[in-house]
C-alpha atoms as one frame of an Amber mdcrd trajectory, in Angstrom:
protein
  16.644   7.356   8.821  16.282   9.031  11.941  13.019  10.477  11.335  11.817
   6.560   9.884  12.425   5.756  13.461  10.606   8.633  15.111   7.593   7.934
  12.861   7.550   4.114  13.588   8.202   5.027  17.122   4.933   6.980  16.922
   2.973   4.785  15.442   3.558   1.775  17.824   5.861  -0.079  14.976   8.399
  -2.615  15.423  12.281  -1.225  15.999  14.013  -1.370  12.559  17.978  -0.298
  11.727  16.868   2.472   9.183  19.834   3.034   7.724  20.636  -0.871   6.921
  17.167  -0.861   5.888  17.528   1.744   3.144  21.390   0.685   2.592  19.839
  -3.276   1.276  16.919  -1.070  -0.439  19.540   1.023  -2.487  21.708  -2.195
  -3.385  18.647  -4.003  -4.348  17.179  -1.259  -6.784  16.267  -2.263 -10.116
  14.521  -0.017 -12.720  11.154  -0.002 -13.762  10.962  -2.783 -16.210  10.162
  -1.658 -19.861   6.562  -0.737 -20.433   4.660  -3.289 -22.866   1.359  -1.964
 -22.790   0.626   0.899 -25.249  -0.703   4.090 -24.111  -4.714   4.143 -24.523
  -5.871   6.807 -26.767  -8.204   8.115 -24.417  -7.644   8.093 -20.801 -10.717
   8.620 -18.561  -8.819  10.882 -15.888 -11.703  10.922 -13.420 -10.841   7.196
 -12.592  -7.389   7.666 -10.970  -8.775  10.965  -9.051  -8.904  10.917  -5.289
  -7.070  10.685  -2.359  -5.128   7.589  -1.030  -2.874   6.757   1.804  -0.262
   5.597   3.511   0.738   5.068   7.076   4.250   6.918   7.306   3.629   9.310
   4.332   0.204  10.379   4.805  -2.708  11.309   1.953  -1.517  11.566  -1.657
  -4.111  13.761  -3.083  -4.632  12.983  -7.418  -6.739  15.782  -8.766  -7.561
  16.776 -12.332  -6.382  19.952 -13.713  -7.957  20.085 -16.784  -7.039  17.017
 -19.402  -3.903  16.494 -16.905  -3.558  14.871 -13.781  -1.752  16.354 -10.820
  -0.550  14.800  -7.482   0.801  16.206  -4.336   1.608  14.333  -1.104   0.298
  16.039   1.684   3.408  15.751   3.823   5.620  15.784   1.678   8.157  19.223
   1.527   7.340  20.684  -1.822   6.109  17.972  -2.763   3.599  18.932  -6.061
   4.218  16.826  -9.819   2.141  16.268 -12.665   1.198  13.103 -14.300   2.546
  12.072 -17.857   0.861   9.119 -19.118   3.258   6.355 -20.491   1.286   3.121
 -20.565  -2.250   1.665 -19.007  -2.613   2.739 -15.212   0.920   3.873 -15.163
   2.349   7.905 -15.638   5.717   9.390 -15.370   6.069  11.842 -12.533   6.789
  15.482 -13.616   8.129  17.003 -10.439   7.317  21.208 -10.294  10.032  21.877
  -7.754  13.520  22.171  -8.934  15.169  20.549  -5.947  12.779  17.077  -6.987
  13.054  17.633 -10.569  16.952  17.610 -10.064  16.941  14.863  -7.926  14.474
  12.619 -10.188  17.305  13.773 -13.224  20.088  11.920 -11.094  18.283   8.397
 -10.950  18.742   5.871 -13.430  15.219   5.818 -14.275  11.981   8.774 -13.957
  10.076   8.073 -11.251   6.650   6.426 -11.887   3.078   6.213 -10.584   1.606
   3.109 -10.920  -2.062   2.573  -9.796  -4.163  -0.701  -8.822  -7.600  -0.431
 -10.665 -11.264  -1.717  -9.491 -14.128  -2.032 -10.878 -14.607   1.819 -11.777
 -11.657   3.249 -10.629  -8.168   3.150  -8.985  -7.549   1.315  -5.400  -4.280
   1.852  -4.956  -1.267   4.142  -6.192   2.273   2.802  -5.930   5.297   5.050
  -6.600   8.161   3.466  -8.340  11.390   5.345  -7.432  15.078   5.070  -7.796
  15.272   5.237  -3.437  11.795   4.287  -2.301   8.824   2.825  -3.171   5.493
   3.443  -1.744   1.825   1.902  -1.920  -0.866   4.573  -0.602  -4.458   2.770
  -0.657  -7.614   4.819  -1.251  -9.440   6.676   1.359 -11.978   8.455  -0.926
Protein backbone atom coordinates (compact mmCIF):
# COMPACT_ATOMS: atom_id res chain seq x y z
CA UNK A 1 0.00 0.00 0.00
CA UNK A 2 2.54 2.35 0.84
CA UNK A 3 4.15 2.49 -2.39
CA UNK A 4 0.18 2.87 -4.10
CA UNK A 5 0.37 6.07 -2.22
CA UNK A 6 3.81 7.25 -3.26
CA UNK A 7 2.88 6.53 -6.90
CA UNK A 8 -0.52 8.40 -6.72
CA UNK A 9 1.28 11.00 -4.79
CA UNK A 10 3.50 11.34 -7.87
CA UNK A 11 1.24 11.41 -10.27
CA UNK A 12 -1.00 14.27 -8.89
CA UNK A 13 -3.88 11.54 -7.83
CA UNK A 14 -6.49 11.85 -5.34
CA UNK A 15 -5.50 10.57 -1.50
CA UNK A 16 -6.86 6.97 -1.17
CA UNK A 17 -6.59 4.52 2.21
CA UNK A 18 -4.56 1.79 0.28
CA UNK A 19 -4.83 -0.71 2.50
CA UNK A 20 -8.87 -0.46 2.89
CA UNK A 21 -8.71 -0.17 -0.71
CA UNK A 22 -7.08 -3.54 -1.36
CA UNK A 23 -8.74 -5.04 2.01
CA UNK A 24 -12.68 -4.41 0.02
CA UNK A 25 -10.70 -5.60 -3.29
CA UNK A 26 -9.65 -8.98 -1.59
CA UNK A 27 -13.24 -9.51 0.05
CA UNK A 28 -14.84 -8.73 -3.18
CA UNK A 29 -12.75 -11.23 -5.41
CA UNK A 30 -14.55 -13.54 -7.50
CA UNK A 31 -12.95 -15.94 -10.06
CA UNK A 32 -12.80 -15.69 -13.57
CA UNK A 33 -16.12 -16.91 -14.70
CA UNK A 34 -16.00 -20.21 -16.78
CA UNK A 35 -14.83 -19.75 -20.32
CA UNK A 36 -17.71 -20.43 -23.03
CA UNK A 37 -16.00 -19.63 -26.05
CA UNK A 38 -13.90 -22.45 -27.60
CA UNK A 39 -10.37 -21.99 -28.37
CA UNK A 40 -9.92 -20.98 -32.25
CA UNK A 41 -7.90 -23.40 -34.12
CA UNK A 42 -5.68 -20.93 -35.39
CA UNK A 43 -4.72 -17.92 -33.53
CA UNK A 44 -3.18 -15.04 -35.55
CA UNK A 45 -0.51 -14.06 -32.76
CA UNK A 46 0.62 -10.89 -34.52
CA UNK A 47 -2.79 -9.28 -33.47
CA UNK A 48 -2.32 -9.20 -29.65
CA UNK A 49 1.54 -8.07 -30.18
CA UNK A 50 2.60 -4.69 -28.91
CA UNK A 51 2.99 -2.67 -26.12
CA UNK A 52 0.19 -1.19 -23.87
CA UNK A 53 -0.08 0.79 -20.73
CA UNK A 54 -1.02 1.75 -17.69
CA UNK A 55 -0.62 4.72 -15.45
CA UNK A 56 0.75 3.12 -12.08
CA UNK A 57 2.24 -0.05 -13.72
CA UNK A 58 3.83 1.22 -16.71
CA UNK A 59 4.26 -0.58 -20.46
CA UNK A 60 3.31 -4.26 -20.69
CA UNK A 61 5.32 -5.31 -23.60
CA UNK A 62 3.39 -8.71 -25.71
CA UNK A 63 5.93 -10.05 -28.12
CA UNK A 64 5.95 -13.22 -30.20
CA UNK A 65 8.41 -15.86 -29.57
CA UNK A 66 7.85 -18.06 -32.17
CA UNK A 67 4.07 -19.72 -32.33
CA UNK A 68 3.89 -18.44 -28.50
CA UNK A 69 3.21 -15.29 -27.04
CA UNK A 70 5.24 -13.78 -24.25
CA UNK A 71 4.57 -10.76 -21.91
CA UNK A 72 6.64 -8.90 -19.47
CA UNK A 73 5.69 -5.73 -17.55
CA UNK A 74 8.29 -3.36 -17.71
CA UNK A 75 8.23 -2.46 -14.03
CA UNK A 76 7.35 -5.13 -12.77
CA UNK A 77 10.24 -7.24 -10.43
CA UNK A 78 10.77 -10.37 -12.41
CA UNK A 79 8.08 -9.91 -13.94
CA UNK A 80 8.36 -12.25 -17.48
CA UNK A 81 5.20 -15.12 -18.33
CA UNK A 82 4.12 -16.73 -21.32
CA UNK A 83 0.76 -16.85 -22.84
CA UNK A 84 -1.41 -20.13 -22.92
CA UNK A 85 -4.36 -19.72 -25.00
CA UNK A 86 -7.69 -20.89 -23.32
CA UNK A 87 -10.53 -19.25 -25.22
CA UNK A 88 -11.00 -16.18 -27.94
CA UNK A 89 -8.84 -13.05 -26.86
CA UNK A 90 -8.20 -14.59 -23.54
CA UNK A 91 -4.70 -16.78 -22.34
CA UNK A 92 -3.65 -18.19 -19.09
CA UNK A 93 -0.55 -16.58 -17.68
CA UNK A 94 2.50 -18.94 -17.37
CA UNK A 95 4.69 -17.08 -14.92
CA UNK A 96 8.82 -18.00 -15.57
CA UNK A 97 9.84 -16.92 -12.09
CA UNK A 98 9.33 -19.27 -9.29
CA UNK A 99 8.44 -16.69 -6.67
CA UNK A 100 5.15 -15.68 -9.32
CA UNK A 101 4.61 -19.11 -10.39
CA UNK A 102 4.23 -20.02 -6.58
CA UNK A 103 2.24 -17.26 -5.84
CA UNK A 104 -0.22 -17.68 -9.00
CA UNK A 105 -0.37 -21.72 -7.48
CA UNK A 106 -1.87 -20.22 -4.13
CA UNK A 107 -4.94 -18.35 -5.80
CA UNK A 108 -8.11 -19.90 -6.33
CA UNK A 109 -7.95 -19.40 -9.91
CA UNK A 110 -4.63 -18.93 -12.76
CA UNK A 111 -4.27 -15.65 -13.54
CA UNK A 112 -5.58 -14.50 -16.97
CA UNK A 113 -4.94 -12.04 -19.81
CA UNK A 114 -7.79 -10.84 -21.34
CA UNK A 115 -7.50 -8.41 -24.34
CA UNK A 116 -10.05 -5.78 -25.97
CA UNK A 117 -9.89 -6.30 -29.85
CA UNK A 118 -10.29 -3.58 -32.83
CA UNK A 119 -10.62 -3.71 -36.01
CA UNK A 120 -7.17 -5.55 -36.73
CA UNK A 121 -5.86 -6.02 -33.55
CA UNK A 122 -5.93 -5.75 -29.70
CA UNK A 123 -6.72 -2.22 -27.82
CA UNK A 124 -6.50 -3.14 -24.61
CA UNK A 125 -5.07 -6.00 -22.24
CA UNK A 126 -6.73 -6.58 -18.88
CA UNK A 127 -5.18 -8.93 -16.29
CA UNK A 128 -7.55 -10.96 -14.30
CA UNK A 129 -5.93 -11.88 -10.94
CA UNK A 130 -6.77 -13.40 -7.65
CA UNK A 131 -5.37 -9.67 -5.85
CA UNK A 132 -5.50 -7.16 -8.67
CA UNK A 133 -6.75 -6.43 -11.77
CA UNK A 134 -5.33 -4.21 -14.33
CA UNK A 135 -6.36 -2.60 -17.82
CA UNK A 136 -3.10 -1.34 -19.79
CA UNK A 137 -4.36 0.43 -23.17
CA UNK A 138 -2.18 0.36 -26.30
CA UNK A 139 0.57 2.71 -27.00
CA UNK A 140 1.92 1.01 -30.18
Amino acid sequence: PAAYGVAATLLGLAPRDWAAYFASAAAALVPPAPLPEPVPAAIDLGRYVGVFAHPADGELVIERDGEQLHGRLARGYRMDFDLEPVAAHRFRIRFRQPEWRGAAARQPAAPQLVFEMGANDAQRATVLAAVVGRTFDRTR
